[in-house]
C-alpha positions as CSV (number, residue, x, y, z in Angstrom):
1,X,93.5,105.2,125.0
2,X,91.0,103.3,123.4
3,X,90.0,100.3,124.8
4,X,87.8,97.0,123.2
5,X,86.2,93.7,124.4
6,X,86.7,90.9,122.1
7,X,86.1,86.6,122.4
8,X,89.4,86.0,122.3
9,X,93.2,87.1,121.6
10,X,93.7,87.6,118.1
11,X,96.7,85.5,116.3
12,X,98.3,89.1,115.5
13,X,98.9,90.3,118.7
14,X,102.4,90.8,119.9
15,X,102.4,92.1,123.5
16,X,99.6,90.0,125.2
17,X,99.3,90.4,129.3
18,X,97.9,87.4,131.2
19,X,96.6,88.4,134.9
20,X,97.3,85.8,137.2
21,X,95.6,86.0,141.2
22,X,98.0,85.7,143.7
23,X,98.9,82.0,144.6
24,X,97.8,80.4,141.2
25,X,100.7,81.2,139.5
26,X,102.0,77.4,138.8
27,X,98.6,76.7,137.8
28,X,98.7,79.1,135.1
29,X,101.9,78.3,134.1
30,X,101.0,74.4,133.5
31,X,98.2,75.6,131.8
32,X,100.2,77.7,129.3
33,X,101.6,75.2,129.0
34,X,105.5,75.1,126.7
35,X,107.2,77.4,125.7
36,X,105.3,80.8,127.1
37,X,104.7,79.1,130.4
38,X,108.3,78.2,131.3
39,X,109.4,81.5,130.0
40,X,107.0,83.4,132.3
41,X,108.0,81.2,135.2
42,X,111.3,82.1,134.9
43,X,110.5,85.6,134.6
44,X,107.9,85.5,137.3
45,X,111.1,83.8,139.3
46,X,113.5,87.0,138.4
47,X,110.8,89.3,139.5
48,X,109.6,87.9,142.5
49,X,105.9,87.7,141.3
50,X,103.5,86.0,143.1
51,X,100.3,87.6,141.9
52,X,100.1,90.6,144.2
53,X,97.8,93.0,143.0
54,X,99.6,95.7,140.1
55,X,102.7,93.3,140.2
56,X,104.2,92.7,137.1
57,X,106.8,90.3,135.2
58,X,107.7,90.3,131.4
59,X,109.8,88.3,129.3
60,X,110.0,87.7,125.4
61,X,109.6,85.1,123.3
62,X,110.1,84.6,119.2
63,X,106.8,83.1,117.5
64,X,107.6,82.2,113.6
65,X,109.8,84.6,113.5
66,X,108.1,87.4,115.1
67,X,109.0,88.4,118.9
68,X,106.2,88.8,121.6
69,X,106.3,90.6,124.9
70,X,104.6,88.6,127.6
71,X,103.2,89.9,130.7
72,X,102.4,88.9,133.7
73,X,99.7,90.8,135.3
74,X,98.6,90.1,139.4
75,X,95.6,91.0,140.1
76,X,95.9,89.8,144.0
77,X,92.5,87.8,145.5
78,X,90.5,89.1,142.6
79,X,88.6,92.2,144.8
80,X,87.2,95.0,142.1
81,X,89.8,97.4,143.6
82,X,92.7,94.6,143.0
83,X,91.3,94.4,139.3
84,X,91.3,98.1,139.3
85,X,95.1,98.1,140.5
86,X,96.3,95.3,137.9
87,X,94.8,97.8,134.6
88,X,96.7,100.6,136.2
89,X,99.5,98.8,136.6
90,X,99.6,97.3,133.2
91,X,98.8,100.8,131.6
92,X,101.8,102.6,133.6
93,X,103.8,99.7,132.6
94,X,103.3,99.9,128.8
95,X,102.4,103.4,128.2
96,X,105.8,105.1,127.1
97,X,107.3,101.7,126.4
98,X,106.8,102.0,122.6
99,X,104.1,99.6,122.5
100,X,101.0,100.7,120.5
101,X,98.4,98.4,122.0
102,X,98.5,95.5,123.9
103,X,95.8,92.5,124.6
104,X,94.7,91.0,127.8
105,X,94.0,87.9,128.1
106,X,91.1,86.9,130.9
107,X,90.6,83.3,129.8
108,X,93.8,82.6,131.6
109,X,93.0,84.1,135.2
110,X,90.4,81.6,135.4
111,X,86.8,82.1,136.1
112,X,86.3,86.0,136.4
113,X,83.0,87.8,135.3
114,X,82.2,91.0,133.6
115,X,82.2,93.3,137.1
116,X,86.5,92.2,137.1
117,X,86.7,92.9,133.3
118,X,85.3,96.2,133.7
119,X,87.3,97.0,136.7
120,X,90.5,95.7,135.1
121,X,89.6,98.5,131.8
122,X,88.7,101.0,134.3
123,X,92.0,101.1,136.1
124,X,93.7,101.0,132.9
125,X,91.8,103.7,131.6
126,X,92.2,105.9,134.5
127,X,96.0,105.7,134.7
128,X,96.3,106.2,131.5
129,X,96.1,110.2,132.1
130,X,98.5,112.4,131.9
131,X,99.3,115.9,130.6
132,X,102.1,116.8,128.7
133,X,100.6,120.6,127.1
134,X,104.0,122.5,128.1
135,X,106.6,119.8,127.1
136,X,108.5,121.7,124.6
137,X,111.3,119.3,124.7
138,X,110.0,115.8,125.8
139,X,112.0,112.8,124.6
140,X,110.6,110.2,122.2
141,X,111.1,107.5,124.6
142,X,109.4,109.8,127.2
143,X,106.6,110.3,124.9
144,X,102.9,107.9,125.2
145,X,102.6,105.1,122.4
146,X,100.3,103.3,123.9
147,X,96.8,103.4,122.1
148,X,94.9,100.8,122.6
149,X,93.9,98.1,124.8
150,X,91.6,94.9,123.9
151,X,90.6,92.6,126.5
152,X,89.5,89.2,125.4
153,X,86.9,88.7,127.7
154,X,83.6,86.5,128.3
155,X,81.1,85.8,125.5
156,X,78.6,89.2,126.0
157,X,79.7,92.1,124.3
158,X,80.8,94.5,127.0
159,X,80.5,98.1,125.1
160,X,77.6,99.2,126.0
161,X,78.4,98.7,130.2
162,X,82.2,100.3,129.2
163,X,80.1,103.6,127.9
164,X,79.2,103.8,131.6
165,X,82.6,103.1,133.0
166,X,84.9,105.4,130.3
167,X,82.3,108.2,131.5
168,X,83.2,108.1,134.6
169,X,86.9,108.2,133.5
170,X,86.3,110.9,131.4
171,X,85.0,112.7,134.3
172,X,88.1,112.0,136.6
173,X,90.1,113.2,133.6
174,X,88.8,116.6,133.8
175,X,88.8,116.9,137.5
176,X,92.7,115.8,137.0
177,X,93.0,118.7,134.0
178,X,91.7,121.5,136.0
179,X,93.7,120.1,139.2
180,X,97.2,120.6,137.4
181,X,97.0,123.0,135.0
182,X,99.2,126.3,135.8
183,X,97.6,129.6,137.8
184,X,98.2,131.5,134.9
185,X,96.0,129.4,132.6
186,X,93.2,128.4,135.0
187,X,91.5,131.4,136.7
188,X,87.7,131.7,137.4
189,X,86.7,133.1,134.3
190,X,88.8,130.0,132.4
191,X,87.7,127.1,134.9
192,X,84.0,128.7,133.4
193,X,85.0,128.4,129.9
194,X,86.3,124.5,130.7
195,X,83.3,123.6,131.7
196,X,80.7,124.8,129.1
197,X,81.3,121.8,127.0
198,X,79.4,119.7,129.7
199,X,76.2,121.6,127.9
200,X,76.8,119.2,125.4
201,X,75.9,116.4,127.3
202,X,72.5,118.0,128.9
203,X,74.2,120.2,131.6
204,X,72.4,123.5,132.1
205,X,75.1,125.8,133.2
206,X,74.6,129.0,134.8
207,X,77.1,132.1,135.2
208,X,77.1,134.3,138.4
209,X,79.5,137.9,137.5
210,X,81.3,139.8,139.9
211,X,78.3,142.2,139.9
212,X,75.1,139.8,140.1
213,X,76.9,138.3,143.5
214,X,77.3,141.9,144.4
215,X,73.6,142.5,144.2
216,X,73.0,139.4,146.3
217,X,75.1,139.9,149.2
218,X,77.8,137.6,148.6
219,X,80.4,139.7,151.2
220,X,82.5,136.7,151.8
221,X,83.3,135.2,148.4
222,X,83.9,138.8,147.1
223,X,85.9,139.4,149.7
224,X,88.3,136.7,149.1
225,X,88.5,137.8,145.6
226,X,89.2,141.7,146.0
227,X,92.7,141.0,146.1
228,X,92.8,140.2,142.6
229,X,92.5,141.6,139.2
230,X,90.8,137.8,137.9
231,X,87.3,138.9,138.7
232,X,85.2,135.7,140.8
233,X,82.6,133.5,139.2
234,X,79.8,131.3,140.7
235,X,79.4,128.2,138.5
236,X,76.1,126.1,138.6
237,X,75.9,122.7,136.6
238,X,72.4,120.9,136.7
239,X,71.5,117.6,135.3
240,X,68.0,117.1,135.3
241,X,67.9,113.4,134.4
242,X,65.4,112.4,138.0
243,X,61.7,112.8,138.2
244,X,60.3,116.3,137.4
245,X,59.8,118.2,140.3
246,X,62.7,115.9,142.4
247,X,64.4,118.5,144.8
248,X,67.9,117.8,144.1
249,X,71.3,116.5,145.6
250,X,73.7,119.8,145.5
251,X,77.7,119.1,145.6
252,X,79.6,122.0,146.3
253,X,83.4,122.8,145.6
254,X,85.8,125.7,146.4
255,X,87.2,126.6,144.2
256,X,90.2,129.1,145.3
257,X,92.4,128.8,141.6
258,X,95.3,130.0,143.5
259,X,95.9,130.8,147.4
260,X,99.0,132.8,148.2
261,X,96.3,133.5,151.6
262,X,96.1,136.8,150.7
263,X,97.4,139.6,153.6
264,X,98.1,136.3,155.1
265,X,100.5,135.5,153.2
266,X,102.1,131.9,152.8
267,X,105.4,131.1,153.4
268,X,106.8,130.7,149.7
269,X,107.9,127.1,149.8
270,X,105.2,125.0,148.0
271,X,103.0,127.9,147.8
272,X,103.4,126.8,143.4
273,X,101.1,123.7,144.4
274,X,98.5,126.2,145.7
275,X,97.1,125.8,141.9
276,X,95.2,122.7,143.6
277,X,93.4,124.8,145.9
278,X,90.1,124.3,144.0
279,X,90.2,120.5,144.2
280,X,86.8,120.6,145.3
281,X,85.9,122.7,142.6
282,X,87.5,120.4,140.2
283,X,85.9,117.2,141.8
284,X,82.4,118.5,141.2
285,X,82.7,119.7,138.0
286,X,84.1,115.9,137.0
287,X,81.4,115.0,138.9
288,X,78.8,116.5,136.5
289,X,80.4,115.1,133.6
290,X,80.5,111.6,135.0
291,X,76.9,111.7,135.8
292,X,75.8,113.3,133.1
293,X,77.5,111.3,130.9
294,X,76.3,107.9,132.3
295,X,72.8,109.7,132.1
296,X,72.9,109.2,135.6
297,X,68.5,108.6,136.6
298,X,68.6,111.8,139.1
299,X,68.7,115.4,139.9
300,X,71.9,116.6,140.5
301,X,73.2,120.2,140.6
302,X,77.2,121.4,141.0
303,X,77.8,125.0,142.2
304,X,81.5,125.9,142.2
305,X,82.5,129.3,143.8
306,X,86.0,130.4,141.7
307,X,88.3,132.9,143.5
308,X,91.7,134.0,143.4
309,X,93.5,135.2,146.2
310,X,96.1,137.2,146.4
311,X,97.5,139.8,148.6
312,X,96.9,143.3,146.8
313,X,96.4,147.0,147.9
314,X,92.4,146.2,147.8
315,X,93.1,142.9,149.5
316,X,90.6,142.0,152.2
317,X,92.8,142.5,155.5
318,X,93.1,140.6,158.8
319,X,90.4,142.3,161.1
320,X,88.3,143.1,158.3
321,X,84.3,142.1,158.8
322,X,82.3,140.5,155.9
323,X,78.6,140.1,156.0
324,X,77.7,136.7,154.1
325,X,74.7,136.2,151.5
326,X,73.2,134.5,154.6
327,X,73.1,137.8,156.6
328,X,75.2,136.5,159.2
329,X,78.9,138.2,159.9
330,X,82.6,137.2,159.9
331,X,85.8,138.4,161.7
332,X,88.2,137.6,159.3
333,X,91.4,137.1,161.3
334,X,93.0,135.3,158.5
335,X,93.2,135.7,154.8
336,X,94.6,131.9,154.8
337,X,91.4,130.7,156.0
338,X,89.5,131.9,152.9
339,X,88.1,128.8,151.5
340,X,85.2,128.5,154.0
341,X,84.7,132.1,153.4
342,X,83.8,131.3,149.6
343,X,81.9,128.5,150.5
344,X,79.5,129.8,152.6
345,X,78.0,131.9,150.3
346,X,77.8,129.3,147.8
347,X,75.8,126.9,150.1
348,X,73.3,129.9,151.1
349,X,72.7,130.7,147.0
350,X,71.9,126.7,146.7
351,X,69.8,126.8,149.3
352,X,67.9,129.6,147.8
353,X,67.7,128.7,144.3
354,X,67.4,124.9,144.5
355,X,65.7,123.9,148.1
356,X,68.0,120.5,147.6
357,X,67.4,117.5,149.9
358,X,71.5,117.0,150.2
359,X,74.3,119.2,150.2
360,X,77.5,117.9,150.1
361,X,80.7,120.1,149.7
362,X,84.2,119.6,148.8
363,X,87.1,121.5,150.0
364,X,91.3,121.5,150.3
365,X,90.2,123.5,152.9
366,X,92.7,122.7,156.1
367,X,95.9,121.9,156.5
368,X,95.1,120.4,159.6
369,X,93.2,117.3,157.5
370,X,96.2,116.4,156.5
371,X,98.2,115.9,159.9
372,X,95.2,114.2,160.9
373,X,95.0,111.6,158.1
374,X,98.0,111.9,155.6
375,X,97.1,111.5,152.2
376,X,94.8,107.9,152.8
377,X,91.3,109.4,153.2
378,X,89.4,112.4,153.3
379,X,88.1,113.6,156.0
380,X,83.8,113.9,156.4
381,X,81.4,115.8,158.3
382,X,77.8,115.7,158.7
383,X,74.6,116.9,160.4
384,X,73.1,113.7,159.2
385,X,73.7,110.1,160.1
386,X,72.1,108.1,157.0
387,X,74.1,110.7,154.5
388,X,77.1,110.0,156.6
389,X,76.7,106.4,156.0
390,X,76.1,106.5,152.7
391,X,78.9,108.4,151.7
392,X,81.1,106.2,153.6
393,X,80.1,103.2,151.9
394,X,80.5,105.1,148.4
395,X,84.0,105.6,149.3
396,X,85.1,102.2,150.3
397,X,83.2,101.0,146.7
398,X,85.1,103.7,145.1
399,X,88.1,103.4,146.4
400,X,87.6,107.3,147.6
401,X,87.7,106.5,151.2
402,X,86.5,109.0,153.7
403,X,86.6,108.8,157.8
404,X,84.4,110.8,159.9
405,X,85.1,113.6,162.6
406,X,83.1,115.0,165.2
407,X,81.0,117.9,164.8
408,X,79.9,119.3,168.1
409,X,78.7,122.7,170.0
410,X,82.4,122.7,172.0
411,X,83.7,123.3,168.8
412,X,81.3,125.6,167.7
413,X,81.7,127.9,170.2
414,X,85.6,128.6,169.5
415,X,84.7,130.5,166.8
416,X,82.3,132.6,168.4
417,X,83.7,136.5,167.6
418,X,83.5,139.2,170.2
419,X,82.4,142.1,167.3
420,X,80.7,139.7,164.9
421,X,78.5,136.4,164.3
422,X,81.7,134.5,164.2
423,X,85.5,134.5,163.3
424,X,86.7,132.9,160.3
425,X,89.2,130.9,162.4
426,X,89.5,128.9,165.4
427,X,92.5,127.8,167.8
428,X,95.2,125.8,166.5
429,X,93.9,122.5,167.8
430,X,90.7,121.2,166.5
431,X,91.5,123.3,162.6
432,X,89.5,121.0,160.6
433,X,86.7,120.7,162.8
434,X,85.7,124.4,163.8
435,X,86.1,124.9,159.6
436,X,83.5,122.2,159.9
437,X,81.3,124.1,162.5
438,X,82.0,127.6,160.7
439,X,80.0,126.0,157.7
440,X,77.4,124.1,159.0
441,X,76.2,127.7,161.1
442,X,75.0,128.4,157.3
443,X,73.2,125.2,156.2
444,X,69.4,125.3,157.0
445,X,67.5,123.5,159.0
446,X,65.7,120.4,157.8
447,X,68.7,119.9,154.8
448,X,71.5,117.0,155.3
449,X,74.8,118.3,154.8
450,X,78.3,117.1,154.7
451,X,81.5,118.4,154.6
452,X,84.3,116.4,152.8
453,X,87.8,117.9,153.8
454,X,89.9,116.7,150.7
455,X,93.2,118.4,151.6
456,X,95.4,115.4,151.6
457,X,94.2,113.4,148.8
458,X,93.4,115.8,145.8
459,X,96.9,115.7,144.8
460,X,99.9,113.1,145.2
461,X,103.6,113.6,145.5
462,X,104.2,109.5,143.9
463,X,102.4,107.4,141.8
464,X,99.1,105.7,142.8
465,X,97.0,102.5,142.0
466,X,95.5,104.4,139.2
467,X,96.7,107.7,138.6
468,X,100.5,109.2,138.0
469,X,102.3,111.6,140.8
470,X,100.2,114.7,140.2
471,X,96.0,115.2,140.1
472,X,94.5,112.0,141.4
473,X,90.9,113.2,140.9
474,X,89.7,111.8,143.8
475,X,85.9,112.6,144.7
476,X,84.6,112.4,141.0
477,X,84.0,108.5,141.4
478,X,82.9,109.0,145.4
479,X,80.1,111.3,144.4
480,X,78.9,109.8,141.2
481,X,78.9,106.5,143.5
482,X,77.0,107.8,146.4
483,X,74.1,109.1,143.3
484,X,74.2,105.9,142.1
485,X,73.7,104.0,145.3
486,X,71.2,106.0,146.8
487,X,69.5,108.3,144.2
488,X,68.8,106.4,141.2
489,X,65.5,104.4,141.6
């Protein structure tokens, strides 16, 4: 969907939307004045609206013959995220409605400035993703017409600060593409092949084969991957757009393409949605884009490790030991707890190659994250108390929103293995923290580190503010956020 900032509504336009904050709708109305206004009071009336944030009431009306669809559009107490809501809402309103573009019309909401124009765009633009690549048989009133959205909107031309917003959404986009696409089409060596189009953009990417990790010790991620016939890859993105010589921020994702755990085999109900197992993955690679799109002002490096799991004659087994890249060993006592398995030899390669200042990994890595905090935030860890802050307040401005846990040596020590360094697993209680504690035994000293557990958010049984039931791409805006706010001089 493209989307364009112009003065004012053009005379041509026949579905116009008029965002309205919550409690001025008889003001707006007045102002409208006859015949639109009484028209969308009625139909405000009929649909309850009262400006809420992503509420919605639409009527028609005949204009010299032609008919108009008119919209009303809350966008609540005017917030960024309400503004952010009132686009989605408007895009998932309109987009298989058989309308082909539709204007927006800010002079009516009263005084708003560019920061809710952009927002408003954003959210439309982000909800405006879907895929539809094996719909054989869709029907045409299932299909998108909606192509374009044009926002009259104050006097500056806004284009140039959209290029930084539609980056972002582009990157979100991709996180959301590699979330939902099938097993079958997204493996390591294809998740690879996705992503070498962010070379295009600046990105130096970097390949790691199933025999260069061999060479380097990488027991753990290879060991998660024997069970398969897709061989593993270790992705590295960098964008160097910082000073030369800058150590630079690492984000790191698992990315397990599909989990059936292995020996440990999951019960088959919902093991299908086990294609979102490399969330993280996903999130970092949008990441990338978004930040090297923006031509984000810092260093920035994405390392991805991309497994499959599955439960073969060569599968790694339940009592098996791996020795990690780091040296250190691992009682595997479940297959099912493989993701931190891949991830620790992905943070002890970063180490190595890039001596970053931050590490900060992503992970669907415990079901126990999302017993803990349904499918509202994320959960983070971290060694370091400024970093934690930090990415907190990225998530509240993104709307990625991220709560902290406890990281502590009582925890540590329940996964302390009687024949090796450590077990892969803990006791029932306390699963997201000792998978917390298993990885920060591998992050070195001196390097801030923390852990976001994105179980219960990477993916969405219903519909949310900006994004349909399915991929929500969360992360992509948290960590291009937190480089913003804190590593961009």
């Amino acid at each position: 969907m493209d989307i364009h900032f112009v003065a004012q509504i053009d005379a041509s336009a026949d579905v116009v939307a008029f965002p309205v904050r919550k409690g001025e709708l008889n003001a707006f109305v007045q102002a409208l004045g006859e015949p639109h206004g009484a028209l969308l009071n009625g139909a405000a009336g009929q649909a309850r609206f009262e400006g809420a944030a992503g509420g919605i009431a639409e009527t028609a009306a005949v204009d010299g013959g032609r008919v108009l669809r008119l919209l009303l559009v809350g966008i609540g107490e005017g917030t960024l995220h309400d503004l952010e809501r009132a686009g989605g809402a408007l895009t998932g309103r309109l987009q298989t409605s058989g309308a082909t573009a539709v204007h927006v019309d800010f002079a009516s909401a009263g005084a708003v400035d560019e920061e809710d124009v952009l927002a408003f765009a954003l959210g439309a633009k982000l909800r405006n993703w879907r895929i539809d690549t094996y719909r054989t048989k869709l029907a045409d009133n299932a299909k998108p017409t909606l192509k374009s959205l044009t926002i009259a909107s104050p006097p500056r031309d806004l284009s140039a600060r959209w290029a930084v917003n539609e980056a972002i959404a582009d990157g979100v986009a991709l996180t959301q593409t590699l979330v939902a696409e099938p097993p079958n089409i997204l493996y390591p060596e294809s998740f690879v092949e996705r992503c070498q189009h962010l070379a295009d953009l600046g990105v130096e990417i970097e390949v790691l084969d199933e025999r260069q990790m061999k060479a380097l010790g990488m027991g753990a991620l290879l060991g998660v991957a024997q069970g398969s016939t897709r061989p593993p890859r270790l992705l590295a993105m960098r964008w160097n757009g910082g000073k030369d010589g800058d150590k630079p921020v690492v984000f790191i994702g698992k990315g397990v393409t599909f989990d059936t755990g292995g020996i440990s085999i999951k019960p088959a109900a919902g093991m299908d949605m086990m294609k979102w197992d490399m969330g993280g993955a996903g999130a970092v690679a949008g990441a990338m884009k978004a930040i090297a799109g923006r031509k984000a002002k810092a260093n920035v490096v994405g390392v991805v490790g991309l497994v499959e799991n599955m439960p073969d004659g060569n599968a790694m087994r339940p009592g098996d030991i791996v020795t990690t890249m780091s040296g250190q060993t691992v009682e595997v006592l479940n297959t099912d707890a493989e993701g931190r398995l891949v991830l620790c030899d992905a943070i002890t390669w970063a180490q190595k190659i890039y001596s970053p200042k931050v590490i900060v990994d992503l992970a669907t890595l415990t079901g126990a994250m999302v017993i803990s905090l349904g499918h509202e935030y994320a959960g983070i860890f971290a060694n370091d108390e400024n970093l934690a802050t930090q990415l907190i307040a990225a998530g509240e401005t993104s709307n990625n929103k991220l709560w902290r846990f406890p990281l502590s040596a009582a925890y540590d020590k329940l996964i302390d293995s009687q024949i090796a360094d450590m077990k892969n697993i803990g006791p029932r209680e306390g699963g997201s923290i000792t998978a917390a504690q298993f990885l920060k035994r591998y992050v070195d000293d001196g390097v801030a580190w923390a852990h976001l557990d994105i179980a219960g958010v990477a993916w969405a049984d219903k519909d949310g503010p900006v994004w349909a039931k399915g991929a929500t791409g969360y992360g992509v805006r948290l960590l291009d956020r937190y480089i913003a706010e804190n590593h961009e001089g």
